[in-house]
C-alpha positions, 0 to 999 in steps of 0.5 A: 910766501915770505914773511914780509909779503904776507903780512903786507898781503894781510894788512891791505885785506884789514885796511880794505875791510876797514874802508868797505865799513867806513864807505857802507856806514857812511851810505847808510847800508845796514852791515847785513846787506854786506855779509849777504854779498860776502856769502854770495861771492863766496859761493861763487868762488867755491863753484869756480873752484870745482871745475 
């Protein structure tokens, strides 16, 4: 992958972090809430992969 389009790919993944925490401090969610869904879609993702 070229250079230009991974630091393109890896900006967009922090400012879409950064807009994820801003709209779940905004509602009110506690962080934690987040971090379970990140481990699930994780989880998900890891037993898509073996197949």
């Amino acid at each position: 992958m070229p250079l230009p389009h991974f630091l393109a790919l890896l900006l967009g993944v922090i400012a879409l972090a950064g807009v994820t925490l801003v709209l779940a401090h905004s509602l009110g969610l506690p962080l934690i809430w987040l971090a379970f869904g990140a481990l699930g879609l994780a989880a998900v993702v890891r037993g898509l992969a073996w197949r």
